[in-house]
RODO-2510 file (C-alpha; in nm, 4 decimals, decimal comma):
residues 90
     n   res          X          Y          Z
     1     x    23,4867    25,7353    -7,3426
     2     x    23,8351    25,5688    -7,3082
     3     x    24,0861    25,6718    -7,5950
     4     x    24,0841    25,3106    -7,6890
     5     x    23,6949    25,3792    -7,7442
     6     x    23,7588    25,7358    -7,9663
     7     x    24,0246    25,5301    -8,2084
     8     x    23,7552    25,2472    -8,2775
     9     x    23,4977    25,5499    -8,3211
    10     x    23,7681    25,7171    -8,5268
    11     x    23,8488    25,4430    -8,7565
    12     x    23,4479    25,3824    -8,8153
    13     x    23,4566    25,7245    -8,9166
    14     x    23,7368    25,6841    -9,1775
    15     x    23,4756    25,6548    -9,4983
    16     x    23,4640    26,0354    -9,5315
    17     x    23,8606    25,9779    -9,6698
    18     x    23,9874    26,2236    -9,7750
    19     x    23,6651    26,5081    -9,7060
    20     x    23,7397    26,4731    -9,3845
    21     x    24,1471    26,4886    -9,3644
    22     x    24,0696    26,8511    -9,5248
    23     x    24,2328    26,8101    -9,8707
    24     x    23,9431    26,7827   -10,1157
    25     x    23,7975    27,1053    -9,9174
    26     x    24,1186    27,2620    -9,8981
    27     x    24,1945    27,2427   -10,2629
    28     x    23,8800    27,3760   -10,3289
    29     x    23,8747    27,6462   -10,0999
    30     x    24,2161    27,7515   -10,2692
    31     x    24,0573    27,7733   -10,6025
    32     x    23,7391    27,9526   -10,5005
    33     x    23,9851    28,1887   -10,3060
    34     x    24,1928    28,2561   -10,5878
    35     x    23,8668    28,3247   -10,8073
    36     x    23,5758    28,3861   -10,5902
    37     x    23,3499    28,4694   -10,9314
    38     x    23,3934    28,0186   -10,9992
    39     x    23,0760    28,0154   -10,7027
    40     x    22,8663    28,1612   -10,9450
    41     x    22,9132    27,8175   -11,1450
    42     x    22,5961    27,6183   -11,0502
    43     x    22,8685    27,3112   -11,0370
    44     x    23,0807    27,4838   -10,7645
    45     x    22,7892    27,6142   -10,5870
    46     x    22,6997    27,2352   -10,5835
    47     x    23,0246    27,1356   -10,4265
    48     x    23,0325    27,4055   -10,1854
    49     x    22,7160    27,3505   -10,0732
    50     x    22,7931    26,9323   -10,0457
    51     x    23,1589    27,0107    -9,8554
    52     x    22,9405    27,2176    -9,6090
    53     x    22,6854    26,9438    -9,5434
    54     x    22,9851    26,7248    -9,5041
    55     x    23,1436    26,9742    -9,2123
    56     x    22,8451    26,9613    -9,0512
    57     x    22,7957    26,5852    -9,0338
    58     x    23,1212    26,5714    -8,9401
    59     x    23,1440    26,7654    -8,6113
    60     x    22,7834    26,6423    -8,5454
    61     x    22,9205    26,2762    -8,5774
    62     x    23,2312    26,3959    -8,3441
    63     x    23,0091    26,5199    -8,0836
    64     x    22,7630    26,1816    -8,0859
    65     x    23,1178    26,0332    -8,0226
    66     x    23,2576    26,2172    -7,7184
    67     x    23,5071    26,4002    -7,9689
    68     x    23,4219    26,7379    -7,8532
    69     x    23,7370    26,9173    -7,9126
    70     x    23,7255    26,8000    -8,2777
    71     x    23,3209    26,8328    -8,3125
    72     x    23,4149    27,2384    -8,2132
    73     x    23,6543    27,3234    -8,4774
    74     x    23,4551    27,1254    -8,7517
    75     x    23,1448    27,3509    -8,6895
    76     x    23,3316    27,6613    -8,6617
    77     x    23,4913    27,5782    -9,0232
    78     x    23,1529    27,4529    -9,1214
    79     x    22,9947    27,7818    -9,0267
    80     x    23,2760    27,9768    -9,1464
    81     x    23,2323    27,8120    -9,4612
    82     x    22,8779    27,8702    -9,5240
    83     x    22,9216    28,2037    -9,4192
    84     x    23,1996    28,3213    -9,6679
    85     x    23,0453    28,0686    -9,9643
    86     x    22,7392    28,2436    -9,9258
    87     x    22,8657    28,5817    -9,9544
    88     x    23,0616    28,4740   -10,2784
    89     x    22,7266    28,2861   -10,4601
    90     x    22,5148    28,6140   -10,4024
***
């Protein structure tokens, strides 16, 4: 895939806004880090569980794209995520 091919793919995948620039998640990651008892919320859990799904789709978009590099580090976070949100719910 040419680069003028992974900008057009880019710009298709500019719907996810601002989920996927990282500043919905990382606002919410703050909070929840600053007060990990808020996961026990079933409203947080909701949006934890929805910013996952999100991380996921978007590094398995990336990858259906040729945008490896990028695909990588979004399932890392993604499983990172899941990982430390799932430790805080329990």
């Amino acid at each position: 895939m040419d680069s003028r091919s992974k900008i057009q793919s880019y710009r298709t995948h500019e719907f996810m806004g601002l989920w996927d620039s990282g500043v919905v998640p990382g606002l919410l990651h703050w909070q929840w880090a600053r007060d990990p008892s808020l996961l026990q919320d079933p409203v947080n859990k909701a949006m934890a569980g929805i910013a996952n799904v999100l991380l996921w789709a978007s590094s398995v978009w990336y990858a259906k794209h040729g945008i490896n590099d990028t695909s990588v580090v979004l399932g890392i976070s993604a499983a990172l995520q899941a990982v430390g949100v799932g430790k805080a719910c329990l």
